[in-house]
N, C-alpha and C positions, 0 to 999 in steps of 0.2 A: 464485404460489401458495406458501403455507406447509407444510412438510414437520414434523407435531408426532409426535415420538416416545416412547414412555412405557414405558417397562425396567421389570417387577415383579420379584419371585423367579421369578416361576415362565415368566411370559409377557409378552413384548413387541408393543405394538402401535402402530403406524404408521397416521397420519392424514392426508387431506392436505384443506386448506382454503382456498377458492377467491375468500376474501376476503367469500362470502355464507352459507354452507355449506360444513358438512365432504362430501367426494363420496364419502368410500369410507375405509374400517378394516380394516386388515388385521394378521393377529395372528399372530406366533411365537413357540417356547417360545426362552424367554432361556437362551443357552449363550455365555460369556465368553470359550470357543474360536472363535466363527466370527470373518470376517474383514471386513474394508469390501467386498472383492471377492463375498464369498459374500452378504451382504445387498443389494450391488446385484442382483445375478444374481436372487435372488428377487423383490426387489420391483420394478423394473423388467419382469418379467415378470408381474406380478399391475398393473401402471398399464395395460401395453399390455393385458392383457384388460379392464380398464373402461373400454379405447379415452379414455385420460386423453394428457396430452404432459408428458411429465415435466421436459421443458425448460423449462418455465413455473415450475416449481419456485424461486424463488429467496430461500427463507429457512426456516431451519431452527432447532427449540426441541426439548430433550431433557430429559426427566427420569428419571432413573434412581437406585434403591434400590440396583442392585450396581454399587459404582463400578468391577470391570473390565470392564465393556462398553463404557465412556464412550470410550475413546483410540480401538476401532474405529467407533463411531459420529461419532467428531469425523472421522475419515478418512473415511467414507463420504459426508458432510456436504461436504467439502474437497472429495473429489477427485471424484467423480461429480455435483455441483449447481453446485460452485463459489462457496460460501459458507461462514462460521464460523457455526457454532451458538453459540444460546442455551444454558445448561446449568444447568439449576434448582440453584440451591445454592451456585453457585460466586460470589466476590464481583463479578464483571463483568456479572450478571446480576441486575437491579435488580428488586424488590417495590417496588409501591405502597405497604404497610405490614411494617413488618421485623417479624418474630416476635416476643414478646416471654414469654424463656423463661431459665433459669438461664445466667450467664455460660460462655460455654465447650460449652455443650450444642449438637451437630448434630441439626438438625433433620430429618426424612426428606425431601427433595424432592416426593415425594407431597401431602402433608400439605400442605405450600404451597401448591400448584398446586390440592389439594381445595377447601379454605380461600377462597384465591380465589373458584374457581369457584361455590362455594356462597353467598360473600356476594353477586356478585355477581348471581345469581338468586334470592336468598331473603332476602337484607339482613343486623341484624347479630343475635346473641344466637342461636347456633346450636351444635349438633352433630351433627358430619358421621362417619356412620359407615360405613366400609370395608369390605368382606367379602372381602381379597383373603390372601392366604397367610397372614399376621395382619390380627386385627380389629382395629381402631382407631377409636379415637374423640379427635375430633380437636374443641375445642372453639375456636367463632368470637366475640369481643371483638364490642364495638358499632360497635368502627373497622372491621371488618373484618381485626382481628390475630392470628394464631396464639397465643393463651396457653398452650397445655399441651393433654394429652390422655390416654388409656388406651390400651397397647398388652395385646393378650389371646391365644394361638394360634389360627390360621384353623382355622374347620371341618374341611376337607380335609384339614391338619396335626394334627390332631387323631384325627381316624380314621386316621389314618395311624400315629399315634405307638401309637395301639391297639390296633390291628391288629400292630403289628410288637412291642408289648411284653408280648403277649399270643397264644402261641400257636395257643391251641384257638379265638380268634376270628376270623372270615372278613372280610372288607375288603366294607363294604357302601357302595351310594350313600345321597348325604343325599337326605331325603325325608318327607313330613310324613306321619309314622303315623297311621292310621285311628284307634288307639286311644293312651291313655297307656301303660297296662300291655300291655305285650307277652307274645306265646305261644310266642314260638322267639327263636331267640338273635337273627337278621337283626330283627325288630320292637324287643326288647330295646334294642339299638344305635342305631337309628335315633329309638328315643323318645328315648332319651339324650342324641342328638346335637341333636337335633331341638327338643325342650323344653327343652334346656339352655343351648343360646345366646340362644334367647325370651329366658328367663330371663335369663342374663348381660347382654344387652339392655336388657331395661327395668329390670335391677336397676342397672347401672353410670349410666344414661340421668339414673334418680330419685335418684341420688345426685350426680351434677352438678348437676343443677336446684337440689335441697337448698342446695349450696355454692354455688353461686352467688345463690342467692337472689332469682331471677328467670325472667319463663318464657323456655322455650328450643323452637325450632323443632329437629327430629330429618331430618335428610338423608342416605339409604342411597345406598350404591353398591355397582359390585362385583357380578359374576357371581351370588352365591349372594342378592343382597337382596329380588325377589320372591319365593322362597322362605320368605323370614319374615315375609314381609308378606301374611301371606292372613289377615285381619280380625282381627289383634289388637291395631290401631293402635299399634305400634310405630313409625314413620315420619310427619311429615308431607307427604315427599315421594320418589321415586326419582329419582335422575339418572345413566342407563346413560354419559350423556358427559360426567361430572362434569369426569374427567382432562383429557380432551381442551380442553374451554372452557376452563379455568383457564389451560392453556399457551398458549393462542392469544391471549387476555387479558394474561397476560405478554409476550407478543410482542410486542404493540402496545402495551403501555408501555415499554418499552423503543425501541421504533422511534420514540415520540413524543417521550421525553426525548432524541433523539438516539443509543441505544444500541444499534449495528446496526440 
């Protein structure tokens, strides 16, 4: 079984894949302090309740945005499965198609793994947009290449930064207002936040397309993307396991050319 692990800012989730199916997602918030010992201890106890055998375990793919988690994820990899991880981004860690983006520029391991994933279910001339601590739009070549993309702050980030730089406003959930124009300060916020990413959406979306000069399929993900998709056809599609398929994808090219 395949052990795919996916590091965001905010939250980390652990997949495991059965060679037919993923069986089970389990998610924690990303802290660069815990240790190989403390993420066995939890996840080893969440396999024993899906009455899974974690000994079956024998190959591991990581991608991570905060590169201090990676040493204790390679040690948890090591020392509890008894295998080296894959590690998106790293050069031992082979793409079907290498990005193709300004010399010198790191790319986010997300975005790869997206990328992938999305061409490999929706084919090429796409954009893949993320709804996770930053938005991102992450634009897919006809090869299936990472060319570039738009980074923008996450919703959450966003009312957060709000809320905190601005006193007298109260910290509200996202949520689609009844109306545009709000009557108290909570609807106020919530149109704002609400109509405003619509907008940043299909505003950033049609201005790809433009540049590009060709039509482009749109792929959400990412916790908050049914949220924007209540009939404004913003999306042609969602994929809640965008992350996950892309890494496991990787996994088996790399195990096909020989690499782990």
């Amino acid at each position: 079984m395949l052990l795919c692990i996916d590091t965001g800012n905010t939250n980390t989730v652990f997949s495991i894949w059965d060679g037919a199916r993923f069986l089970a997602h389990w998610r924690i918030s990303t802290d660069h302090r815990r240790t190989a010992d403390e993420y066995f201890v939890w996840l080893s106890t969440l396999i024993q309740l899906q009455q899974l055998d974690g000994l079956q375990i024998d190959g591991c793919i990581v991608s991570s945005t905060v590169p201090r988690v990676v040493f204790n994820l390679r040690v948890l990899c090591n020392r509890y499965f008894n295998t080296r991880p894959l590690v998106v981004g790293k050069p031992d860690c082979l793409l079907p198609v290498p990005p193709r983006v300004d010399e010198g520029t790191t790319v986010g391991p997300d975005r790869l793994v997206n990328t992938l994933g999305a061409f490999d279910r929706h084919g090429p001339d796409l954009v893949v947009v993320d709804f996770g601590t930053a938005t991102t739009f992450d634009v897919v070549d006809a090869d299936g290449a990472y060319i570039g993309g738009v980074i923008a702050p996450g919703v959450n980030l966003s009312l957060e930064a709000l809320h905190m730089g601005a006193a007298s406003l109260p910290h509200v959930d996202v949520t689609m207002p009844a109306r545009v124009i709000g009557t108290n300060t909570v609807a106020c916020i919530q149109s704002g936040v609400f109509w405003g990413y619509v907008g940043l959406v299909d505003g950033i979306v049609e201005k790809i397309r433009a540049e590009r000069d060709r039509p482009m399929k749109v792929i959400a993900t990412g916790g908050l993307a049914p949220l924007f998709d209540q009939g404004f056809d913003l999306f042609d599609a969602i994929e809640d396991d965008l992350t996950m398929h892309g890494l496991r994808l990787i996994h088996d090219y790399n195990k096909e050319m020989g690499n782990g």
